[in-house]
C-alpha positions in Angstrom: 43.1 68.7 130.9 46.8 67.4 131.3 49.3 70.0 130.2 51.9 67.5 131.1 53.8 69.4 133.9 55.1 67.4 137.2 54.1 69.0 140.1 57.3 69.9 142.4 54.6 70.0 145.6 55.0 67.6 148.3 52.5 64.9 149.1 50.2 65.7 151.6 50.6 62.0 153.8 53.6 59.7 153.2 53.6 55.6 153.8 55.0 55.1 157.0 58.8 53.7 155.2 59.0 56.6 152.9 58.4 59.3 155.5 61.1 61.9 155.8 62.8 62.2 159.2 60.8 63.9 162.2 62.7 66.2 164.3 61.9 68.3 167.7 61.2 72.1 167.5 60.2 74.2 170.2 57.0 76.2 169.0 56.2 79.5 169.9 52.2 80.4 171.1 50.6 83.0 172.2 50.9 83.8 175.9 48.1 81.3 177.3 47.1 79.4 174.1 49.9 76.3 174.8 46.9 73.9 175.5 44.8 74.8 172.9 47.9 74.7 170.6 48.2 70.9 171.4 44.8 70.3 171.1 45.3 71.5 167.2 48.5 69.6 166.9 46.6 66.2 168.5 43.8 66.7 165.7 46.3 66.9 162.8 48.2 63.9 164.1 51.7 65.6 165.0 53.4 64.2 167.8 53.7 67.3 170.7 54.6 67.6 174.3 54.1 70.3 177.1 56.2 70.3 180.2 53.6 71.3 183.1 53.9 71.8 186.7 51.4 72.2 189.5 51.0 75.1 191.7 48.7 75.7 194.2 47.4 80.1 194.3 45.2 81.5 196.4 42.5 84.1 195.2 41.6 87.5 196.4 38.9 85.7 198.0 41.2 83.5 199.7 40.2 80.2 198.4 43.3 77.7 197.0 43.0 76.1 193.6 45.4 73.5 192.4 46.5 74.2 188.9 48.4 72.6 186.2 50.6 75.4 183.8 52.8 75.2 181.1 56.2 75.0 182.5 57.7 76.8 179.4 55.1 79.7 178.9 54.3 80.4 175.6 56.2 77.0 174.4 55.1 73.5 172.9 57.1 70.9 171.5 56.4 69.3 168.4 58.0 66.8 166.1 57.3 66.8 162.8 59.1 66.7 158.9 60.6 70.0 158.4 58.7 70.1 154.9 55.9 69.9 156.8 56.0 73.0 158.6 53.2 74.6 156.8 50.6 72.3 158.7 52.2 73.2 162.3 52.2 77.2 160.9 48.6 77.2 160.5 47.6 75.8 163.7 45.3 78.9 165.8 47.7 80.4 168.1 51.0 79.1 166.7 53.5 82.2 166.2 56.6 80.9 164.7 58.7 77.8 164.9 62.0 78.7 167.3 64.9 79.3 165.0 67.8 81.6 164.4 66.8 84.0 161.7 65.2 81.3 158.4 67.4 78.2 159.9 65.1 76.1 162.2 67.1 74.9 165.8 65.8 71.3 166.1 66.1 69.3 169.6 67.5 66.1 169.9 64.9 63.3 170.6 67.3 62.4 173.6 66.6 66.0 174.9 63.2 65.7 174.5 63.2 62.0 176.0 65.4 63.0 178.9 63.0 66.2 179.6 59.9 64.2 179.5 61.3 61.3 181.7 63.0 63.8 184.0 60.4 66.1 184.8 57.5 62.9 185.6 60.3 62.0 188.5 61.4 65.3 189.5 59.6 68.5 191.1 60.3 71.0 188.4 59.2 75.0 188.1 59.8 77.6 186.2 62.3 79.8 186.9 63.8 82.4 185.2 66.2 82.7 182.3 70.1 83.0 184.0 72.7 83.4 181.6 75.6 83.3 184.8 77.0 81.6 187.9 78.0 78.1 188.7 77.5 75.7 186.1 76.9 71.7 186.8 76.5 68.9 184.8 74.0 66.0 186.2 75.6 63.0 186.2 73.4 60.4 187.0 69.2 60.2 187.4 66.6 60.5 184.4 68.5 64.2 183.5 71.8 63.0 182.7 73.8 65.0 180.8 72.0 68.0 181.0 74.0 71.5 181.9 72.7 74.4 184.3 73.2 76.7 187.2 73.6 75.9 190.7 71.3 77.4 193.1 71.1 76.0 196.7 67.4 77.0 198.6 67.0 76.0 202.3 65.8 72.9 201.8 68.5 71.8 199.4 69.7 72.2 195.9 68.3 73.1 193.0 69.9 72.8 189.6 68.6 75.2 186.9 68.3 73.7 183.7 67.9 76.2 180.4 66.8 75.2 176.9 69.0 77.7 175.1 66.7 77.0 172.2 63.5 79.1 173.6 65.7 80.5 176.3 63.7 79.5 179.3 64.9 77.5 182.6 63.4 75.2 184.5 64.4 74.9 189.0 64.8 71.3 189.4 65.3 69.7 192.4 68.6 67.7 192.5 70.9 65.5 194.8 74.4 67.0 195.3 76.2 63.8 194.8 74.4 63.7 191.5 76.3 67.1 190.5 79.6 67.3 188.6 81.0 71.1 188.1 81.8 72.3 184.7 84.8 74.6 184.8 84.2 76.1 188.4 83.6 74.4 191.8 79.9 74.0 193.6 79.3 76.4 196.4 
């Protein structure tokens, strides 16, 4: 029976020209879940990405194994419609979507292009969270524009980038030359 009442809810799938904007949003996990997060994500059809690295460990028994981790523990990327945050919510394992208090803090699709594109060329590793010290800007290669700290090793320098969003960093390997300074010189 009809009582004549429009419904205010959102449809469940929109055709592709009427769907509302997607945007990036870093998505919080549970520590060790990422991959099984993504594998939720695949099966409701929402786009997601997650940064990994390799690392080689040796066990107690001292055998080496090659794995592949998240680069941002505990983080996943996904885009999707805001209004469609419900269906990202309920995924096993997904915390929260990274925000500041109720307002969600989107990422460009330039960051997340530049990320995805920078890290297949570069050796990247987590490193972690620095909130001082000499800050660069990249200049030129598949990371332009993005800001962090300089940190020279032995074998050269390493730049490190930081998603303020999730607060995490990344150690990325970098040329010099590619460096500009922001406000301070390069040691």
């Amino acid at each position: 029976m009809s009582t004549g009442h429009i419904s205010s809810e959102l449809p469940m799938t929109w055709p592709i020209a009427d769907a509302p904007p997607s945007d990036w949003y870093a998505i919080y996990t549970r520590p060790s879940h990422e991959k099984r997060v993504v594998e939720h994500l695949a099966l409701r059809e929402i786009d997601c990405y997650l940064p990994s690295y390799r690392t080689t460990r040796r066990w107690k028994n001292r055998c080496k194994v090659e794995l592949e981790l998240p680069l941002f523990p505990s983080y996943v990327f996904a885009s999707f419609p805001w209004l469609r945050r419900a269906r990202v919510l309920e995924v096993p394992s997904v915390l929260s979507i990274v925000g500041n208090g109720r307002e969600p803090l989107p990422l460009s699709n330039s960051e997340i292009g530049s990320l995805r594109a920078g890290l297949e060329l570069l050796r990247a590793e987590p490193h972690p969270y620095l909130n001082i010290g000499v800050r660069a800007r990249i200049k030129s290669g598949p990371l332009t524009g993005f800001e962090g700290i300089v940190v020279r090793k032995i074998n050269g320098v390493r730049v490190i980038l930081t998603l303020q969003q999730i607060m995490k960093s990344v150690a990325v390997e970098v040329e010099e030359y590619n460096l500009e300074p922001i406000g301070a010189l390069l040691c």
